[in-house]
Biopython code that builds the backbone (N, CA, C, O; Angstrom):
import numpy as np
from Bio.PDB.StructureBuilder import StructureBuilder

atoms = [
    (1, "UNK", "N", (0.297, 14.420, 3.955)),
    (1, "UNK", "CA", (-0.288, 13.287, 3.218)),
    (1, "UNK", "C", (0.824, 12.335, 2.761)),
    (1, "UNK", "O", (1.996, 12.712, 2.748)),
    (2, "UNK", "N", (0.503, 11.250, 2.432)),
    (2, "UNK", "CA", (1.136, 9.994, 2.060)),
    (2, "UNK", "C", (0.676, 9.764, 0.707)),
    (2, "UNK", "O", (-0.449, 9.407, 0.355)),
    (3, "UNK", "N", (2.184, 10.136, -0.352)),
    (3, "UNK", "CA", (2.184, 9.603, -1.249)),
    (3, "UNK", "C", (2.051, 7.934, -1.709)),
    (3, "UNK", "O", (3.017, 7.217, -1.446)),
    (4, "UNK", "N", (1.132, 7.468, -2.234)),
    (4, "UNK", "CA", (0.897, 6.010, -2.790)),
    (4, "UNK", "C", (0.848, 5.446, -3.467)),
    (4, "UNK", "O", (-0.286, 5.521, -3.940)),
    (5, "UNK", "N", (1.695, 4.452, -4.198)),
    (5, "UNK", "CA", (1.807, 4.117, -5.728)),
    (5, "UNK", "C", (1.523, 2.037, -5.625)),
    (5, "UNK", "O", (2.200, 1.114, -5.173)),
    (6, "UNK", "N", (0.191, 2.133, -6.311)),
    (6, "UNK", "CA", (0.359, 0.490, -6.430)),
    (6, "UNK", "C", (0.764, 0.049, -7.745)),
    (6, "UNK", "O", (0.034, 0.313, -8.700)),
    (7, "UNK", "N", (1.713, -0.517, -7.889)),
    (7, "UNK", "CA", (1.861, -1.087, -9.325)),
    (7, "UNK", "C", (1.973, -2.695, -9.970)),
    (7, "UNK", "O", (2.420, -3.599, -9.264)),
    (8, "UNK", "N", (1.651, -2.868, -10.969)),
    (8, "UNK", "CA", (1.373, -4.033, -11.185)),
    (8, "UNK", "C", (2.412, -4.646, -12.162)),
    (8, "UNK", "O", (3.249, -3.750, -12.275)),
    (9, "UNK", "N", (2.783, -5.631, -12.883)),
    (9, "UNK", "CA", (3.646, -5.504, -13.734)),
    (9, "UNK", "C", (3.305, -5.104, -15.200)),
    (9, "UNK", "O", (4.233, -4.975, -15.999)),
    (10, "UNK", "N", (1.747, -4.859, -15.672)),
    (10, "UNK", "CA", (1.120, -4.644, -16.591)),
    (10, "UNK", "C", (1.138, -2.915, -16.443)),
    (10, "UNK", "O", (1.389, -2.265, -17.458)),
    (11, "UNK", "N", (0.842, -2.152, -15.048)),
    (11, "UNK", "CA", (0.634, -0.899, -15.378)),
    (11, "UNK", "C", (0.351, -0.787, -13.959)),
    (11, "UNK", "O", (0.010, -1.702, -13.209)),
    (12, "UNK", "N", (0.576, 0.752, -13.601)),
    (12, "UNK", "CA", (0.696, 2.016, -13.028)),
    (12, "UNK", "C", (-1.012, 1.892, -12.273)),
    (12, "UNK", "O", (-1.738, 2.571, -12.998)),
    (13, "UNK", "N", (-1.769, 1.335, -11.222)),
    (13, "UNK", "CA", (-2.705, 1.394, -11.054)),
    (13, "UNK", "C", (-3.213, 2.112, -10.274)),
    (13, "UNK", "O", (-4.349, 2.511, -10.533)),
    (14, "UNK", "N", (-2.476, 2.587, -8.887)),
    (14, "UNK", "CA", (-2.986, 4.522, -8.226)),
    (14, "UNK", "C", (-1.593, 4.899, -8.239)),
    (14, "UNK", "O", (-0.711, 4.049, -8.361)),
    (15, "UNK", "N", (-1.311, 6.345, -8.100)),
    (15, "UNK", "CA", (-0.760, 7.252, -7.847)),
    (15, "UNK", "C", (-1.659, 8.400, -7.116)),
    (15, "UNK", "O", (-2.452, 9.114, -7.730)),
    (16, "UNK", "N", (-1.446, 8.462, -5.872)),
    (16, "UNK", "CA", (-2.186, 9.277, -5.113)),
    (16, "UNK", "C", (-1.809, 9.913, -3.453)),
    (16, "UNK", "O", (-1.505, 9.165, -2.524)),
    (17, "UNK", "N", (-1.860, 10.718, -3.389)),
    (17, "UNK", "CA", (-1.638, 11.332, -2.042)),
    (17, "UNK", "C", (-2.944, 10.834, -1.000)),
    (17, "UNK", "O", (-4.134, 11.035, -1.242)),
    (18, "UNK", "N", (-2.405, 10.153, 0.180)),
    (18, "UNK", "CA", (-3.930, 9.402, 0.888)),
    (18, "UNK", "C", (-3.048, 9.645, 2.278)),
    (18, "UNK", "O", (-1.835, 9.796, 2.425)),
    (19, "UNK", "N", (-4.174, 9.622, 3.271)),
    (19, "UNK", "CA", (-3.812, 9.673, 5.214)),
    (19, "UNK", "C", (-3.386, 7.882, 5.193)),
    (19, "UNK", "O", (-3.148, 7.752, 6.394)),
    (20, "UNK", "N", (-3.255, 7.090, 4.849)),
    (20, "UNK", "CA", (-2.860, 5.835, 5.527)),
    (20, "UNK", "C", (-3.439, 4.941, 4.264)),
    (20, "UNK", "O", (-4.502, 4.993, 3.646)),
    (21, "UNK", "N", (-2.247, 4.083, 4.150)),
    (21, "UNK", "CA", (-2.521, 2.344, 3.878)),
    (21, "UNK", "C", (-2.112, 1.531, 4.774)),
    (21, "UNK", "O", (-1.145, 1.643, 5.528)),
    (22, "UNK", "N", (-3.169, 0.377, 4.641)),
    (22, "UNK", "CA", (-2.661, -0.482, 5.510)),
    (22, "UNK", "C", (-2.632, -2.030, 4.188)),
    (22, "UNK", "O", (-3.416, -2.268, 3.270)),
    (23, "UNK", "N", (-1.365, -2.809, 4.661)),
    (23, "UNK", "CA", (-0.611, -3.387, 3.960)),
    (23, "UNK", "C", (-0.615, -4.834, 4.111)),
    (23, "UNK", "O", (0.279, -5.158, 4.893)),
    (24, "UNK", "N", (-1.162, -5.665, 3.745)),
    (24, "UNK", "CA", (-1.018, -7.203, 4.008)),
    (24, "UNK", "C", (0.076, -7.618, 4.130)),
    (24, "UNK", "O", (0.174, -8.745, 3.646)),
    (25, "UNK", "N", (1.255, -7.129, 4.688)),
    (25, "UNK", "CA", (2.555, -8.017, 5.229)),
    (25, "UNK", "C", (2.544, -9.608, 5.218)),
    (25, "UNK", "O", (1.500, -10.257, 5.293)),
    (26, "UNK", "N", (3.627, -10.087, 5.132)),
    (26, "UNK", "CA", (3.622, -11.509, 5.109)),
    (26, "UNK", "C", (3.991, -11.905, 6.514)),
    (26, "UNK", "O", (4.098, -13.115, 6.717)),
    (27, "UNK", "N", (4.238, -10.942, 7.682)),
    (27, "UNK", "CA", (4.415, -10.643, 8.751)),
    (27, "UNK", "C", (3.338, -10.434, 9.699)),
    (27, "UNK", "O", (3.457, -10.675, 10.901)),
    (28, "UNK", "N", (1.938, -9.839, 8.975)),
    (28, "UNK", "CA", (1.413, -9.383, 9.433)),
    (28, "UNK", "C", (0.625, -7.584, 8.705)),
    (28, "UNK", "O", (1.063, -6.696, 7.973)),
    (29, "UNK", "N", (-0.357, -7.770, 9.258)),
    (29, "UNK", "CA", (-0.381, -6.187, 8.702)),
    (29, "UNK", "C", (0.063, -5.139, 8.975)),
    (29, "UNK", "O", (0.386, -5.242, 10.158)),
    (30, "UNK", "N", (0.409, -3.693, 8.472)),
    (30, "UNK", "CA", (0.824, -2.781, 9.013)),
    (30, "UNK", "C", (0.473, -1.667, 8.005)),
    (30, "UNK", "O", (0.310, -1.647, 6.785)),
    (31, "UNK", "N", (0.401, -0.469, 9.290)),
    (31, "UNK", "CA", (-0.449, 0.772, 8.346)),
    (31, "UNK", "C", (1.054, 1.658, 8.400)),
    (31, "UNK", "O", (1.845, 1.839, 9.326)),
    (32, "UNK", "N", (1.053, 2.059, 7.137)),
    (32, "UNK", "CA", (1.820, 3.535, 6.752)),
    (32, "UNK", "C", (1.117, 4.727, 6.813)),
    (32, "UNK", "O", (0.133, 5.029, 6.137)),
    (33, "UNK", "N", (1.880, 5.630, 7.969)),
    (33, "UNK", "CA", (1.459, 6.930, 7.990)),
    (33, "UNK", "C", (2.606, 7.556, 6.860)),
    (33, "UNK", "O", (3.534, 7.034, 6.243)),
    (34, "UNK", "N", (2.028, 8.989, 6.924)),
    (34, "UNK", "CA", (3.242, 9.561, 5.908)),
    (34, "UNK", "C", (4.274, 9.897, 7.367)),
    (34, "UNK", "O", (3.947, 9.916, 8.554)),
    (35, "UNK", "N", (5.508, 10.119, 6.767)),
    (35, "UNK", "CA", (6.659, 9.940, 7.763)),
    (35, "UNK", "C", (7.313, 8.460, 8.168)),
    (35, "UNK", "O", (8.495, 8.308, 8.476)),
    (36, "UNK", "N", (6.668, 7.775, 8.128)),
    (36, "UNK", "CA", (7.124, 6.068, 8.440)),
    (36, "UNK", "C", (8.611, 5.940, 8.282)),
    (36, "UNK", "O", (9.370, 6.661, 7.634)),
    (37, "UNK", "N", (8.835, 5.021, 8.906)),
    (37, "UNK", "CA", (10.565, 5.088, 9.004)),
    (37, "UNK", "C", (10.661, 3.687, 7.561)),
    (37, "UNK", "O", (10.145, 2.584, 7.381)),
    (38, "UNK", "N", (11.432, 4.397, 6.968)),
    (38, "UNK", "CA", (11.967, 3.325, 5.582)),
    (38, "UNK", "C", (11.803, 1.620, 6.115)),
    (38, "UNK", "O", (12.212, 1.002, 7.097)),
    (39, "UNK", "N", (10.910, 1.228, 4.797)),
    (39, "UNK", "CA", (10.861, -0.571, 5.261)),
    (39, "UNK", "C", (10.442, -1.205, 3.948)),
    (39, "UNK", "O", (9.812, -0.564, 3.106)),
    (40, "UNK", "N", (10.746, -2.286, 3.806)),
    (40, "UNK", "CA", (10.588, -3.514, 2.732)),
    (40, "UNK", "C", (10.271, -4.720, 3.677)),
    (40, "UNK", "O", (10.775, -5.163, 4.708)),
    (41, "UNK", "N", (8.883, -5.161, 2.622)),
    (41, "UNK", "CA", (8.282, -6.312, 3.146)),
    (41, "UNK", "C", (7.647, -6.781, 1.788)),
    (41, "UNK", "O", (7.287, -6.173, 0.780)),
    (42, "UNK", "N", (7.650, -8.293, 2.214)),
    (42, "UNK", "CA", (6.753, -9.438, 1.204)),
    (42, "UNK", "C", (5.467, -8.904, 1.711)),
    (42, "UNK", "O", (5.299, -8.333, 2.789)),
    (43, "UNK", "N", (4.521, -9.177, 0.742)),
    (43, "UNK", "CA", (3.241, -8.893, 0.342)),
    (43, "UNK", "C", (2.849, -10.338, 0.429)),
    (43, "UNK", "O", (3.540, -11.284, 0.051)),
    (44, "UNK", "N", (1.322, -10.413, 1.123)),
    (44, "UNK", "CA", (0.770, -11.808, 0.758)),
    (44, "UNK", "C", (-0.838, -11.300, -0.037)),
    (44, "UNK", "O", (-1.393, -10.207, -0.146)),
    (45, "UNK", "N", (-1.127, -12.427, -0.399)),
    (45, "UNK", "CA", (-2.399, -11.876, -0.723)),
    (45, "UNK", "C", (-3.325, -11.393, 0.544)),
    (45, "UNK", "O", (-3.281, -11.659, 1.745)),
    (46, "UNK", "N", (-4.240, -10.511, -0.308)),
    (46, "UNK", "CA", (-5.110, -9.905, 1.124)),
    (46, "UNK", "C", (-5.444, -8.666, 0.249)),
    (46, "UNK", "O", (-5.147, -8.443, -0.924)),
    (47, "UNK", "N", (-6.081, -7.987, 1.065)),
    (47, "UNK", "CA", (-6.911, -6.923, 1.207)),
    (47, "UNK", "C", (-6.137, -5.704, 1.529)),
    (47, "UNK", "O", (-5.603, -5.540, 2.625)),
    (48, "UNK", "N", (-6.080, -4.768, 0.464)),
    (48, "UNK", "CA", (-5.203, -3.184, 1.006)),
    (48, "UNK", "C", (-5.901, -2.243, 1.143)),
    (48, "UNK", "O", (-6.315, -1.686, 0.126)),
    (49, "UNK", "N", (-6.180, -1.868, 2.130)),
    (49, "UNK", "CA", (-6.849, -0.817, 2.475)),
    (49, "UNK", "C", (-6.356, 0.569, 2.784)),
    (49, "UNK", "O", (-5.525, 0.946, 3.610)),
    (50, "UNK", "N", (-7.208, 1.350, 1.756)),
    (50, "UNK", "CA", (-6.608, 2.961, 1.545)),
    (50, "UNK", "C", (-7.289, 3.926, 2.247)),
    (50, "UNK", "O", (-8.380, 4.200, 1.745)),
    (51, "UNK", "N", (-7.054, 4.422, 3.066)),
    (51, "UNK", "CA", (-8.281, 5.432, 3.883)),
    (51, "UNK", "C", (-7.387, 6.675, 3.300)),
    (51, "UNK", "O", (-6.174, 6.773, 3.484)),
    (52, "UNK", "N", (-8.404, 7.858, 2.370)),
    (52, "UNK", "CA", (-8.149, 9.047, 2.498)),
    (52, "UNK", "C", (-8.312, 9.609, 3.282)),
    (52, "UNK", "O", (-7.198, 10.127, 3.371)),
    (53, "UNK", "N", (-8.775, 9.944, 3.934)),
    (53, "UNK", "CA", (-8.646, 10.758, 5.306)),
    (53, "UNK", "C", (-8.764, 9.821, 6.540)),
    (53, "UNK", "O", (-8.858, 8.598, 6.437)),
    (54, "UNK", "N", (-8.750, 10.600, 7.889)),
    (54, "UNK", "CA", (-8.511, 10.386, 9.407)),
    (54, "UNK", "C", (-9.990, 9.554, 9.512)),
    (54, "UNK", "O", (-10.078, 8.412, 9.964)),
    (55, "UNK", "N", (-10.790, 10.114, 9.157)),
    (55, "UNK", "CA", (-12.238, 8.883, 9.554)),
    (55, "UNK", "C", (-13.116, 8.950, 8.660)),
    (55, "UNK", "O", (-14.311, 9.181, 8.848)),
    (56, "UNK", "N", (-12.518, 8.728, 7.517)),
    (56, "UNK", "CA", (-13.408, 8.397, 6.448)),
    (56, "UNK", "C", (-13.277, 6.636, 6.289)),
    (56, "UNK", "O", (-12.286, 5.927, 6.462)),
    (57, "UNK", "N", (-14.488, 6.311, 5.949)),
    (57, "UNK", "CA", (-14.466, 4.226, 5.599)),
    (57, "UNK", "C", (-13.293, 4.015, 4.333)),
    (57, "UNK", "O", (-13.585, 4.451, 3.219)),
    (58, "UNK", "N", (-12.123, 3.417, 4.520)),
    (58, "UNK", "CA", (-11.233, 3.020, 3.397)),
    (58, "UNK", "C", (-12.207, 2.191, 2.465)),
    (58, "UNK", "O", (-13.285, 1.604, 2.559)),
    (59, "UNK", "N", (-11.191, 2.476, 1.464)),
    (59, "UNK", "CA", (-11.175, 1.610, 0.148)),
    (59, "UNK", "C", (-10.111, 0.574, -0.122)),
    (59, "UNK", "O", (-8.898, 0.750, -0.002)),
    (60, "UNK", "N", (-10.869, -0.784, -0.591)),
    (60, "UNK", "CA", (-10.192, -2.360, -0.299)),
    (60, "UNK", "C", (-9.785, -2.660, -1.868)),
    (60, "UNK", "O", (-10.385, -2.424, -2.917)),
    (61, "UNK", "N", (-8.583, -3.246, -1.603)),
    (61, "UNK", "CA", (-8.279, -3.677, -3.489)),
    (61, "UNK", "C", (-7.659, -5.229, -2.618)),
    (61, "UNK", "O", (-7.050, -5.568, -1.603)),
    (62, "UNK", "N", (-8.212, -5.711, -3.648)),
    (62, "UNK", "CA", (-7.441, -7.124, -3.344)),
    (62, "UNK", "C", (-5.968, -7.275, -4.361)),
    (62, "UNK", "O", (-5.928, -6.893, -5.530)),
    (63, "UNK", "N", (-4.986, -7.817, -3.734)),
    (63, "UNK", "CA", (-4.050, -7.619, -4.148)),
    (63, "UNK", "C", (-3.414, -9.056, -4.326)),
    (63, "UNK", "O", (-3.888, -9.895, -3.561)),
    (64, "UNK", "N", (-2.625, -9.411, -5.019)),
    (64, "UNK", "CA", (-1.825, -10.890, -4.785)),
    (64, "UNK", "C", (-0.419, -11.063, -4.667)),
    (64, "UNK", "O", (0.316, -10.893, -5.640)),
    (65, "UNK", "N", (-0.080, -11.324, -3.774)),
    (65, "UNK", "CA", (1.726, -11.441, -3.803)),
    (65, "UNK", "C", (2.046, -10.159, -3.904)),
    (65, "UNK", "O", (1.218, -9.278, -4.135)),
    (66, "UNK", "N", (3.509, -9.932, -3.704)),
    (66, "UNK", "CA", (4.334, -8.756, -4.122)),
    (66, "UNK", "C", (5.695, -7.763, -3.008)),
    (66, "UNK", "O", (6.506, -8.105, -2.148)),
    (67, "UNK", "N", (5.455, -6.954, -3.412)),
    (67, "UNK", "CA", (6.447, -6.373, -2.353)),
    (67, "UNK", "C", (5.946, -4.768, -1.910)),
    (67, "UNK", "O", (5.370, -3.978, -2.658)),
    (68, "UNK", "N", (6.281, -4.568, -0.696)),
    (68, "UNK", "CA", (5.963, -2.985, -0.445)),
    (68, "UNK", "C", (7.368, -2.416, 0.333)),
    (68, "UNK", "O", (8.259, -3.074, 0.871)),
    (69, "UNK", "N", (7.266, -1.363, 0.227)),
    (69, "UNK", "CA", (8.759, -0.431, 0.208)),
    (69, "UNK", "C", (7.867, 1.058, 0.698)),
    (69, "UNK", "O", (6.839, 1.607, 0.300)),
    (70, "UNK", "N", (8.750, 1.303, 1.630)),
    (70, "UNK", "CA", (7.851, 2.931, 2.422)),
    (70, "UNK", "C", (9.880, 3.825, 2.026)),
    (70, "UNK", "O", (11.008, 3.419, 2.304)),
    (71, "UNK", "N", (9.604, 4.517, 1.631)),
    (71, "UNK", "CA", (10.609, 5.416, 1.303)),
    (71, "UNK", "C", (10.214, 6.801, 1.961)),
    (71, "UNK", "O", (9.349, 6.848, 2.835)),
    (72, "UNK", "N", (11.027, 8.179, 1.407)),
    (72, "UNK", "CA", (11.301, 8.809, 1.721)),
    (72, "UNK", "C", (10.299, 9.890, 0.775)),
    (72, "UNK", "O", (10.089, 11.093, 0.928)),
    (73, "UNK", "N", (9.798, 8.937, -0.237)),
    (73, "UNK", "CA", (8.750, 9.780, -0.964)),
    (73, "UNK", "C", (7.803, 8.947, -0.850)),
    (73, "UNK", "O", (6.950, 9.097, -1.724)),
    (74, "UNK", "N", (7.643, 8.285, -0.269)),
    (74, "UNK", "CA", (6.112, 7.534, 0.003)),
    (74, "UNK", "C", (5.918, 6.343, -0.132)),
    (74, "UNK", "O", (6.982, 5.805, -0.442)),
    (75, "UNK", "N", (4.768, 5.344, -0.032)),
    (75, "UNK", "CA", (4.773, 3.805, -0.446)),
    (75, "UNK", "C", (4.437, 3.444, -1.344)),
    (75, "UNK", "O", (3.302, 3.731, -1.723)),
    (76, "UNK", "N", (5.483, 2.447, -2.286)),
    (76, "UNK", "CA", (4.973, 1.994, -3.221)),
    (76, "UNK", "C", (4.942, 0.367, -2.667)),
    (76, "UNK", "O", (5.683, -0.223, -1.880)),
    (77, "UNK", "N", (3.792, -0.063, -3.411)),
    (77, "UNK", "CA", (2.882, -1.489, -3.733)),
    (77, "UNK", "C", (3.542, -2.290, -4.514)),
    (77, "UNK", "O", (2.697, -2.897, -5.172)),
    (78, "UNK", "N", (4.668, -2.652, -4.827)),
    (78, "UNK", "CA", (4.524, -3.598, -6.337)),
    (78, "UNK", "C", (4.010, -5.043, -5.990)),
    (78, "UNK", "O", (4.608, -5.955, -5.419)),
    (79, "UNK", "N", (2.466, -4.986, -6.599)),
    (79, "UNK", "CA", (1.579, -6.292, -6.573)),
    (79, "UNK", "C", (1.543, -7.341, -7.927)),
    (79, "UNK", "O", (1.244, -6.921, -9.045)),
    (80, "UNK", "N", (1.868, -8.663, -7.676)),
    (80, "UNK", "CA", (1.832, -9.611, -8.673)),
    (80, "UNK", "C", (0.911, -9.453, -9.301)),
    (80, "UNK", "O", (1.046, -9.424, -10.525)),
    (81, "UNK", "N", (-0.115, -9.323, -8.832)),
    (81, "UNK", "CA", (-1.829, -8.932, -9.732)),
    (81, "UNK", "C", (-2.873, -8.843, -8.509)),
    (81, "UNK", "O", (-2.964, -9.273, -7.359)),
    (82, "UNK", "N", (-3.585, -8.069, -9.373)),
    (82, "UNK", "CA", (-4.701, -7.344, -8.196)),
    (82, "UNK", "C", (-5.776, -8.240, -8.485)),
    (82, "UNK", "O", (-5.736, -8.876, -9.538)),
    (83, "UNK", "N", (-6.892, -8.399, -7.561)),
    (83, "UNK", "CA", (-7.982, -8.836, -7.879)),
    (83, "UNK", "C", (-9.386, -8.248, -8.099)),
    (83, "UNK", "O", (-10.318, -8.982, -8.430)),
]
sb = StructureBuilder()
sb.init_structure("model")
sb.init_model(0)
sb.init_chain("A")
sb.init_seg("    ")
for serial, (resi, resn, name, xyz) in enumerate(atoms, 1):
    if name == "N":
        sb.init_residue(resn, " ", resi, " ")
    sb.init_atom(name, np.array(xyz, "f"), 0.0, 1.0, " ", f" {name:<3s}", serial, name[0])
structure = sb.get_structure()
């Protein structure tokens, strides 16, 4: 599993072990499996979608601006503000 942390600058909004996010890149989108090779990217606004498992329907947070970072313990979100 893939550790997942979205945070906001007000507060701590998931902390959770999930099969995949996928990430509004300012590049483009892109999904983190757990294992992902280390990366930093601008965040645009958009839609983040969290699927706990392999084929279950994700869950959408709207997000605004920010940055995402895939480490070695998992991805964290830091979002300007969620919607």
């Amino acid at each position: 599993m893939l550790h997942f942390e979205l945070v906001t600058p007000e507060k701590l909004v998931r902390s959770e072990d999930v099969y995949m996010v996928v990430v509004p890149g300012t590049e483009g989108d892109f999904g983190v499996l757990e294992g992902h090779a280390p990366l930093m990217s601008t965040v645009r606004d958009g839609a983040l979608s969290i699927y706990r498992s392999e084929k279950g329907e994700p869950e959408t947070i709207v997000i605004i601006g920010g940055f995402a970072e895939v480490s070695e313990t998992g991805l964290t979100v830091l979002a300007e503000s969620i919607g």
